[in-house]
C-alpha positions in Angstrom: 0.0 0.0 0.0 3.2 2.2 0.9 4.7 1.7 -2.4 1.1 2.0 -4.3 0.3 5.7 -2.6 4.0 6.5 -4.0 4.1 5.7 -7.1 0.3 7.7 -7.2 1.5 10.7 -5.3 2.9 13.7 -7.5 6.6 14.2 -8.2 7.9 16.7 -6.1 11.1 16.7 -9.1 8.8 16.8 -11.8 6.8 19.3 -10.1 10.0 21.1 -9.8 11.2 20.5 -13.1 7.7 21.8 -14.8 7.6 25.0 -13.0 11.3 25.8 -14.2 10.5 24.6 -18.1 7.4 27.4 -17.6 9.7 30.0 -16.4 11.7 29.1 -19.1 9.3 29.3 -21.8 7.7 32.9 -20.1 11.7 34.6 -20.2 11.8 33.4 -23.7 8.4 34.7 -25.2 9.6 38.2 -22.8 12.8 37.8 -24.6 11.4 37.5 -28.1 8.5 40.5 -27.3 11.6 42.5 -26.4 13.4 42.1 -28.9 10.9 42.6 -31.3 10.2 46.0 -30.0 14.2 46.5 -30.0 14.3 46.0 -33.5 11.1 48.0 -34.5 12.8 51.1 -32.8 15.6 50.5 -34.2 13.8 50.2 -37.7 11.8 53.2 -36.7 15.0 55.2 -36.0 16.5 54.2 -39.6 13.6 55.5 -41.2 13.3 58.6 -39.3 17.1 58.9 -40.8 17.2 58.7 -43.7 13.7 60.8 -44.4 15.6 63.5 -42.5 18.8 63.4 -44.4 16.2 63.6 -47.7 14.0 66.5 -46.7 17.4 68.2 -44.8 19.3 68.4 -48.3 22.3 66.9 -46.3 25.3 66.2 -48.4 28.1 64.6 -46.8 30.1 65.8 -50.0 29.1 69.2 -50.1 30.1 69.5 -46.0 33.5 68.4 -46.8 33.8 70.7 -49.5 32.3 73.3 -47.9 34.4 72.9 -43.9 37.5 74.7 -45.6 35.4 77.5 -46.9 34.2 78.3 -43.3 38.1 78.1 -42.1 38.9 80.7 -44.7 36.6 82.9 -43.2 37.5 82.5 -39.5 40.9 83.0 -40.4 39.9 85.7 -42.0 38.6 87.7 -39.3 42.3 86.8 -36.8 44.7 89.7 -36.8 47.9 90.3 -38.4 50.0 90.3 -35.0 53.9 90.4 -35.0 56.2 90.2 -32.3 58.1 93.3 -32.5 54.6 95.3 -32.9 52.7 93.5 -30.7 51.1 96.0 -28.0 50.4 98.4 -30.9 48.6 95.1 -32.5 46.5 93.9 -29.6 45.6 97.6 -29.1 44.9 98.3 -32.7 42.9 94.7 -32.9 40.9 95.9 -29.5 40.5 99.4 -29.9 37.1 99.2 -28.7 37.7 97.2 -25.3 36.3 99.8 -22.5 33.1 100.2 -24.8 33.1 96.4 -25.6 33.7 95.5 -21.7 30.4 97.5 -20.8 28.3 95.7 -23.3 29.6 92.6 -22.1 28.9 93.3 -18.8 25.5 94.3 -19.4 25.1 91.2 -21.3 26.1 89.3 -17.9 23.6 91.3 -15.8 20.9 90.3 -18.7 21.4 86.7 -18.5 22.0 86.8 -14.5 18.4 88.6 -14.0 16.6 86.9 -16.6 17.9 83.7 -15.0 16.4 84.9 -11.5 12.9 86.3 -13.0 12.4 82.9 -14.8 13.7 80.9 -11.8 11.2 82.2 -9.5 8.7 81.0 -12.0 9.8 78.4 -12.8 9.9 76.8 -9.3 6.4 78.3 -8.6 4.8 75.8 -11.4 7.0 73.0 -10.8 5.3 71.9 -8.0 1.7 72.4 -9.8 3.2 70.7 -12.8 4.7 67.4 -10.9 1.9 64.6 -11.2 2.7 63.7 -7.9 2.4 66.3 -6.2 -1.3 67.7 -7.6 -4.7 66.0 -7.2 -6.2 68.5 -9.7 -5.9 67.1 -13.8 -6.5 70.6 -14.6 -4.3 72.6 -12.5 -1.5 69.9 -13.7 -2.5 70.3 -17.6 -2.7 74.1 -17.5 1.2 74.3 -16.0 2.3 71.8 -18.4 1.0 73.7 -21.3 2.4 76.8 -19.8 5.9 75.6 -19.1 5.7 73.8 -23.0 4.4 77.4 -24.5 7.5 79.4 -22.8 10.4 76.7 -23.9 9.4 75.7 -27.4 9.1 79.7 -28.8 12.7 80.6 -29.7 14.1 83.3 -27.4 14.7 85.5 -30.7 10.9 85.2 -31.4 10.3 86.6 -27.3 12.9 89.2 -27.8 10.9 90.7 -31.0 7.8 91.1 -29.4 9.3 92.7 -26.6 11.3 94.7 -28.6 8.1 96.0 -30.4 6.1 96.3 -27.2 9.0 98.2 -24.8 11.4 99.2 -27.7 15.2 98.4 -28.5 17.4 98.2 -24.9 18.3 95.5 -22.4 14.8 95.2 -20.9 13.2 93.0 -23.9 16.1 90.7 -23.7 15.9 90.5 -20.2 12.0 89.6 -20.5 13.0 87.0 -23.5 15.6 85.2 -21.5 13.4 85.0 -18.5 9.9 83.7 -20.0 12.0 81.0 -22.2 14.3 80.6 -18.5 10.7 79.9 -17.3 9.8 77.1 -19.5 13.0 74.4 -19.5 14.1 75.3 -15.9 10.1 74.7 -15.1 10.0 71.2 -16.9 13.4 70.2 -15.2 12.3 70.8 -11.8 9.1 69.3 -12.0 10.8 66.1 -13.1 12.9 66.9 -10.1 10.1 66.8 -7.6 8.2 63.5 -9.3 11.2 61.5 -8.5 11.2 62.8 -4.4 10.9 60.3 -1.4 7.3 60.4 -0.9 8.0 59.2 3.2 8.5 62.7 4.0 5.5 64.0 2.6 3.1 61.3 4.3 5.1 62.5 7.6 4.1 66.2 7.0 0.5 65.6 5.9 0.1 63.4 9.3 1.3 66.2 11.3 -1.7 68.1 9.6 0.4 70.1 6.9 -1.6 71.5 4.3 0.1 71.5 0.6 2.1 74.2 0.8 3.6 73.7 3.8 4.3 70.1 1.9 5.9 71.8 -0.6 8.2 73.3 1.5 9.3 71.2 4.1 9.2 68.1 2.8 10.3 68.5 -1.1 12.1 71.2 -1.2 14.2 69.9 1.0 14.8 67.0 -0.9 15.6 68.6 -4.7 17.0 72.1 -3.4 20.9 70.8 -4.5 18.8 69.8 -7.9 17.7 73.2 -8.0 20.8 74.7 -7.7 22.6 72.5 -10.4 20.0 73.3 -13.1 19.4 77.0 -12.2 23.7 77.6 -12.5 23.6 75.7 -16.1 20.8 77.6 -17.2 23.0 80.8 -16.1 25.9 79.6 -18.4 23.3 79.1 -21.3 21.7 82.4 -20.8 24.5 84.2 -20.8 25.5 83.0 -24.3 22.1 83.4 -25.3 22.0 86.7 -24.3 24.7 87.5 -26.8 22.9 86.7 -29.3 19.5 88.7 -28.9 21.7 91.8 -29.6 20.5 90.7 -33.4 17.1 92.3 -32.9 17.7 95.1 -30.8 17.7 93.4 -27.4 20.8 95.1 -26.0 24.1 93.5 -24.8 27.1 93.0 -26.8 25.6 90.7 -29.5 23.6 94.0 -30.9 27.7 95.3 -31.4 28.5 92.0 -33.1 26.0 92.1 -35.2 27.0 95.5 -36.5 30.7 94.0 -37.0 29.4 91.3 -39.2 27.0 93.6 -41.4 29.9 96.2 -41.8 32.6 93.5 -42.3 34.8 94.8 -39.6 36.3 90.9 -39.4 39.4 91.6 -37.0 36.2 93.4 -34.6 34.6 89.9 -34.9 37.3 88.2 -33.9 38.0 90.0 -31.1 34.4 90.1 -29.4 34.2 86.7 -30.2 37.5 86.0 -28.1 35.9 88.2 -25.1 32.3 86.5 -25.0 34.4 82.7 -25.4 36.5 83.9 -22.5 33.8 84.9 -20.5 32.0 82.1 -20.9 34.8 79.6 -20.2 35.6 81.7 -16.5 31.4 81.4 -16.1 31.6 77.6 -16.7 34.3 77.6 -14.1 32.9 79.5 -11.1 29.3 77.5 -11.8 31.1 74.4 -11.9 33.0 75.0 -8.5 30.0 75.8 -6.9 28.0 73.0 -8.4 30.8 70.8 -6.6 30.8 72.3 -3.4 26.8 72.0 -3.2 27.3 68.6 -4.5 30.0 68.1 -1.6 28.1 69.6 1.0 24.5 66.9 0.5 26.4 64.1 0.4 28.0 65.0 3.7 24.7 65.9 5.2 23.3 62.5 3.7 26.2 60.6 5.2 
């Protein structure tokens, strides 16, 4: 009877062995759905490719042909200096530093406060804009569509309306950098906040918090480093940006580069160009120190 109720009783190694074959069988059907979908995207991508090197007019030839062109004229606008001359040629090749140092210095101050103005923004819909953060579909939609409307209209297009509306000067470049300062520093941040610990904010709504106070001592906490890191790159952007709204009026030293180029002044191009790449470079230097030290400083507190 022993040996009867064994031999009828189930396996437990077959058992075993059949779970494992329908594991097996489930990983590869995953496997095979994956890659499927791997090579569909990459299919996709191919085909996005080579529709946008048709409508694009790219021509590998033409860029190869065309690089030493572009050479020629950069070298064009460099200086004739000599060793023996040399003071009289950097003074002749920047004879318009002090004039050229205070339109470079008001193109700092322009990306510096328009990189403020659209911070504070910025961080006032990110926390409306975070789907995790917001109950309401249509307070979350409405800042979404307002952060999207301020980043995907070029700066240039901002900078001739305000031109038109408060006339030529600093102040429409200012109000350009900032609304389009708005919109990308607004979409990073909100990213920022869905990704918070959401512990803390179940501690502070037990405590009887209401949704600012939320907002404030539990996730700001958490992304303020974050904060600090994206707000510093987006002053490096802005300040090259900046240069470049002198095109339509909007002040700062691009509007005197952009007088060089129509008039062909070439060693003047040159030269502003030098200014705004070492400015930049000294920008990217300070931001990046302080990015460290912030950096340094959390993970001491975390530890």
């Amino acid at each position: 009877m022993k040996l009867l109720g064994q031999a009828s009783g189930p396996s437990p190694g077959g058992g075993q062995n059949g779970r494992l074959a329908a594991f097996e069988q489930r990983y590869r059907q995953e496997q095979g759905v994956r890659l499927f979908w791997t090579g569909a995207y990459a299919l996709l991508f191919l085909v996005a490719l080579a529709i946008s090197i048709v409508v694009s007019d790219f021509n590998l030839p033409g860029l190869i042909k065309g690089l030493p062109k572009a050479w020629n004229y950069i070298a064009g606008t460099l200086p004739s200096l000599s060793l023996k001359t040399l003071w009289a040629d950097l003074a002749d090749w920047y004879w318009g530093l002090r004039f050229w140092l205070r339109l470079l210095f008001e193109t700092i101050l322009m990306g510096f406060i328009g990189t403020v103005l659209g911070g504070i923004v910025a961080l006032a819909l990110s926390f409306p804009a975070a789907r995790n953060l917001v109950e309401n579909t249509a307070i979350y939609f409405a800042a979404r569509r307002a952060l999207e409307f301020f980043r995907t209209v070029p700066e240039l297009v901002f900078a001739l309306i305000f031109v038109f509306a408060f006339g030529l000067g600093p102040f429409a470049g200012v109000l350009a950098i900032a609304v389009h300062t708005a919109g990308s520093l607004g979409k990073l941040f909100a990213e920022v906040n869905e990704n918070v610990d959401e512990r803390p904010l179940d501690g502070v709504r037990a405590a009887g918090g209401n949704w600012p106070m939320v907002m404030r001592l539990a996730v700001v906490p958490q992304v303020l480093p974050n904060y600090a890191s994206y707000l510093l790159l987006r002053f490096e952007i802005n300040v090259r940006g900046a240069s470049a709204l002198g095109i339509v009026g909007a002040g700062g030293i691009g509007q005197e580069l952009y007088v060089a180029i129509r008039q062909f002044e070439y060693t003047d191009i040159s030269a502003i160009m030098l200014m705004l790449i070492i400015t930049t470079s000294i920008i990217d230097v300070i931001c990046e120190t302080i990015r460290h030290r912030l950096i340094g400083h959390d993970l001491t507190l975390g530890s």
